[in-house]
C-alpha positions in Angstrom: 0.0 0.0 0.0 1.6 3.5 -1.0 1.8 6.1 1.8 -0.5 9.5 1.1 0.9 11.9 -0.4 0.2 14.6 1.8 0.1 14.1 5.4 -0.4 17.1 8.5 -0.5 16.6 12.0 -1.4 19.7 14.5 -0.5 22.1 11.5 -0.6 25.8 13.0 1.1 29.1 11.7 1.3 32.4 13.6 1.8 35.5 12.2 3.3 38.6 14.5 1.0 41.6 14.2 2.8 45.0 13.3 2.6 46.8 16.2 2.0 50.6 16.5 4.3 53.2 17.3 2.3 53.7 21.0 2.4 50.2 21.3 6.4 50.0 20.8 6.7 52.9 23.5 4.5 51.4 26.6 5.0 47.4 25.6 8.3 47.2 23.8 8.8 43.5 24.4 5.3 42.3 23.8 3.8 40.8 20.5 0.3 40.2 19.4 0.1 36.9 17.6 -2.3 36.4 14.9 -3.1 32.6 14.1 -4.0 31.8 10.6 -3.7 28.4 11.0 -4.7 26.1 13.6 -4.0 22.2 14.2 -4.7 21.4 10.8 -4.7 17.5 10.5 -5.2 16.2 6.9 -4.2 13.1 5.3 -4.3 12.7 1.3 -4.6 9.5 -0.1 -2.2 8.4 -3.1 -3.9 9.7 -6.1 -6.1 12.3 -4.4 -6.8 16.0 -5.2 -7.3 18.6 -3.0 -10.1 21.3 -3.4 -9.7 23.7 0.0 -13.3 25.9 0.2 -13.8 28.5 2.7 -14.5 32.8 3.1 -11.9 35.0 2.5 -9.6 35.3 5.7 -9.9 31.3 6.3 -6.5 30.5 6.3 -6.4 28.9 2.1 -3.6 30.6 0.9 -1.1 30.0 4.4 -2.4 26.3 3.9 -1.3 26.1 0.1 1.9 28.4 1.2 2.7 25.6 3.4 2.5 22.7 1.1 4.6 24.4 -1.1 7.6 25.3 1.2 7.3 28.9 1.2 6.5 29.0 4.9 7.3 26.6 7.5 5.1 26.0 10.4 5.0 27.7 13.6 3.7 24.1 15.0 3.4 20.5 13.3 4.4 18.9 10.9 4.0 18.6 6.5 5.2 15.9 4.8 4.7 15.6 1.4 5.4 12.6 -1.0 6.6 11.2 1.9 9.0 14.6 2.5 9.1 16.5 5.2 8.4 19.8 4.0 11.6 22.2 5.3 13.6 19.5 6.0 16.1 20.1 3.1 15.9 19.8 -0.7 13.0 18.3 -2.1 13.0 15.4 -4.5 10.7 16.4 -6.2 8.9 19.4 -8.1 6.6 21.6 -6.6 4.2 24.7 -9.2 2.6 27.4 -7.7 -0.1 29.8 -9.0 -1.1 31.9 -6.1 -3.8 34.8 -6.8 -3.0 38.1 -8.2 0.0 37.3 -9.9 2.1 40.6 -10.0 5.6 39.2 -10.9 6.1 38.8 -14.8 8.4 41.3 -16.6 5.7 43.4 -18.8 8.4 44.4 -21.5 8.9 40.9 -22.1 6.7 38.5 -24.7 4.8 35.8 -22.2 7.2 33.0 -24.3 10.5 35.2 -23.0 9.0 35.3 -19.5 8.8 31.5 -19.5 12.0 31.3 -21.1 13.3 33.1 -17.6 11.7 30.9 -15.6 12.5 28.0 -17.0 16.4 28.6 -16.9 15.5 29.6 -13.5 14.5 26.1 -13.0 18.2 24.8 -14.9 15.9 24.0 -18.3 17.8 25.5 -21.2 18.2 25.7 -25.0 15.8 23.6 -27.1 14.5 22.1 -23.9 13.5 25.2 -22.5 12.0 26.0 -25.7 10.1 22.8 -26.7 8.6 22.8 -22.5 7.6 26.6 -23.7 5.6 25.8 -26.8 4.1 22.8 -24.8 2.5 24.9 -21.8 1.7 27.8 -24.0 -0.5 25.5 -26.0 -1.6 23.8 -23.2 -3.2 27.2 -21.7 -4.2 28.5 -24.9 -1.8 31.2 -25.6 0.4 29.9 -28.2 -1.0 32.7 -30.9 0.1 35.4 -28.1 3.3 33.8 -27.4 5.5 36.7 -28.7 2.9 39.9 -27.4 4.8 41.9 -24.4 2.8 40.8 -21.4 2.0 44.4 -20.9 -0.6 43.7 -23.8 -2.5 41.3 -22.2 -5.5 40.9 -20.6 -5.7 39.9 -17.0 -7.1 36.9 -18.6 -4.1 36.4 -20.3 -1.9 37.2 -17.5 -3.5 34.4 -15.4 -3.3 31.9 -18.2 0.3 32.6 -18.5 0.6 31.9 -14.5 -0.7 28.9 -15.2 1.7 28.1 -18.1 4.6 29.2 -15.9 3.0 26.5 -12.6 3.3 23.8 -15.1 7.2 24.6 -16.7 9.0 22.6 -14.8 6.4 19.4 -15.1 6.1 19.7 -11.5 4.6 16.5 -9.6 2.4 18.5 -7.0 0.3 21.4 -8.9 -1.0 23.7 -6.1 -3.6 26.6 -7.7 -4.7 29.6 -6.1 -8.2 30.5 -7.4 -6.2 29.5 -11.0 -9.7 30.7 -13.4 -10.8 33.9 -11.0 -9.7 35.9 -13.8 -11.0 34.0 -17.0 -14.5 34.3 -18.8 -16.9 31.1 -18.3 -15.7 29.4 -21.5 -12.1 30.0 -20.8 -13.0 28.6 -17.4 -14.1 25.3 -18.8 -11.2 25.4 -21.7 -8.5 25.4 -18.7 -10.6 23.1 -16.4 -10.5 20.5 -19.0 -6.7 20.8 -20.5 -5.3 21.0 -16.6 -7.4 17.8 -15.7 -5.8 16.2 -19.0 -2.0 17.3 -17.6 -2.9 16.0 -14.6 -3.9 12.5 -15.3 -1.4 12.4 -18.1 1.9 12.6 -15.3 0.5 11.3 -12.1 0.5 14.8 -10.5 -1.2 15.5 -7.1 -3.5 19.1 -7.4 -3.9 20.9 -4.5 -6.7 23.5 -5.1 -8.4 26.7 -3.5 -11.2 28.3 -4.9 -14.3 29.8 -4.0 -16.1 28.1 -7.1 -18.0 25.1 -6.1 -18.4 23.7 -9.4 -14.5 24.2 -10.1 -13.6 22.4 -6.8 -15.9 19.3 -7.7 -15.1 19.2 -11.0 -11.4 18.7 -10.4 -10.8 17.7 -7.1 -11.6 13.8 -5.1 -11.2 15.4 -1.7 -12.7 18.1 0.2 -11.7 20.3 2.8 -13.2 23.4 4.7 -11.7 25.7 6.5 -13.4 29.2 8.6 -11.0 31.2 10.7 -7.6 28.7 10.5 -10.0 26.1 11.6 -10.5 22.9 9.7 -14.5 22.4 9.8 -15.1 19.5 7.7 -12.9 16.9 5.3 -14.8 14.7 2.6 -14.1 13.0 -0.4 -16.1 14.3 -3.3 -17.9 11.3 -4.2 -19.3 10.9 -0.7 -20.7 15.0 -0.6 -22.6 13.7 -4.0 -23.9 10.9 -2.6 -25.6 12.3 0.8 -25.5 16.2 -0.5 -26.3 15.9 -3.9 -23.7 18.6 -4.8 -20.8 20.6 -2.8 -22.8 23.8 -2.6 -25.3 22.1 -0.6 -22.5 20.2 1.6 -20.6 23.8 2.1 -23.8 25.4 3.1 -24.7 22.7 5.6 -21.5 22.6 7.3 -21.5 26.3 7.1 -25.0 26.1 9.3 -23.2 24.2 12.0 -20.7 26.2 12.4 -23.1 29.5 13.0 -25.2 26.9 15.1 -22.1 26.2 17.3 -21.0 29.6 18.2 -24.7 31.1 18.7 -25.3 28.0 21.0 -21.5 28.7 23.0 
C-alpha cells in the first residue's frame, strides 16, 4: 500500500501583528500573535486532489503556502510525497499559481518570461523552448506567445501563471483560485486541459477556490476551512452521494458552524 501523499499533523502558523508606534513605547517587548492556521490534520490519499473551500480570511492561501515550502510552520508537521516539508531539498517538483500574480516582466513576450523561468528552473536551449511551446498550448496562448505581457488581458496574464506552474512538469500542482480571472468558457477550456495534464503525469493538485463547481469538477477530496480552523474533510464522491452537490454540503457545514457559536 503506497503512503499519502500529503500528510499534517497539529499544522498551526502564527503571524506577529505590526505593532503601532504607542504600542512599541508602553509594551516594547510584547507581541500580538495572529493565528492563521490552527491544528490542521489532513491526510491525502495516493492519487487524491485537494479542493480547500472557505470565506476569505480562512486560512487557504497560508495552507497552500505551506504545502509548497514557502512557509514553515509555527507548530506540526507537513510531509509531502513522503518529505518532510523544510527539512532540506526536495526530490521532487513543486508549481505554484497563487492569486493576483504581480511578478512577470511586462516588457517581455509571455514565451521570453517563460524562457526566464524556465532557466530559473536549470531548463535550457531547445529544452527550455520545446517545454515553452508545450504549456503555452496547453493554456491557450500559443498565438500570443510573442505579445509583451503588458498587452495582455488579466485573462491572459492568469493563463500565462498557469503556463509558468506547469514549466518545470512539477509533480504537485497547487492553484490559487487558478480561473478567478478568465470568462466562463475559458474557465471550462483550462478546467478541462489541466485535468488532462494532470492525469497524463501522475501529478497531485492541491486547489483553492471559492467556485464550487471548479472544486468538484477537479478535485476527489474536500476540505473546509473558517478562521484557520479545519471544519469538515470529505471525499467528493461521498458529498454527492448524501449532499447531492458541494454547494449544498458547504452550506450545511457552514449552518453548523453558525449553530455552534450562537449555541456557545
Amino acid at each position: 500500500m503506497r503512503p499519502p501523499v500529503i500528510v499534517t499533523e497539529n499544522l498551526t502558523m502564527c503571524y506577529r501583528v505590526p505593532k503601532r508606534y504607542r504600542e512599541y513605547l508602553f509594551s516594547p517587548f510584547s507581541f500580538r500573535r495572529y493565528t492563521a492556521l490552527a491544528d490542521f490534520t489532513l491526510e491525502l490519499p495516493e492519487g487524491g486532489s485537494l479542493a480547500v473551500l472557505g470565506p476569505n480570511g480562512s486560512g487557504k492561501t497560508t495552507l497552500l503556502r505551506l504545502i509548497a515550502g514557502l512557509l514553515y510552520p509555527t507548530h506540526g508537521t507537513i510531509r509531502v510525497r513522503g518529505h518532510s516539508i523544510g527539512g532540506g531539498k526536495r526530490p521532487f517538483c513543486v508549481g505554484i499559481v497563487l492569486n493576483e500574480e504581480r511578478s512577470f516582466y511586462w516588457r517581455l513576450t509571455g514565451r521570453q518570461n517563460l524562457e526566464f523561468f524556465g532557466c530559473l528552473d536549470n531548463h535550457f536551449g531547445k529544452d527550455v523552448q520545446e517545454r515553452c511551446d508545450q504549456v503555452l498550448e496547453l493554456v491557450g496562448l500559443a498565438r500570443a506567445a510573442d505579445v509583451r505581457v503588458s498587452d495582455y488581458s488579466s485573462g491572459m496574464r492568469q493563463r500565462l501563471a498557469i503556463a509558468r506552474g506547469v514549466l518545470a512538469d512539477p509533480q504537485v500542482l497547487i492553484l490559487d483560485e487558478p480561473t478567478k480571472s478568465l470568462d466562463p468558457a475559458g474557465t471550462v477550456e483550462i478546467r478541462s486541459r489541466l485535468r488532462e495534464w494532470l492525469a497524463a503525469r501522475g501529478a497531485t493538485l492541491v486547489l483553492a477556490t471559492h467556485n464550487m463547481a471548479e472544486a468538484q469538477d477537479m478535485a476527489t477530496h474536500v476540505c473546509i476551512l473558517d478562521k484557520g480552523r479545519l471544519l469538515a474533510y470529505e471525499t467528493v464522491e461521498q458529498v454527492r452521494r448524501q449532499y447531492g452537490d458541494l454547494a449544498s454540503f458547504y452550506a450545511e457545514v457552514s449552518r453548523d458552524e453558525e449553530a455552534g457559536h450562537a449555541g456557545a
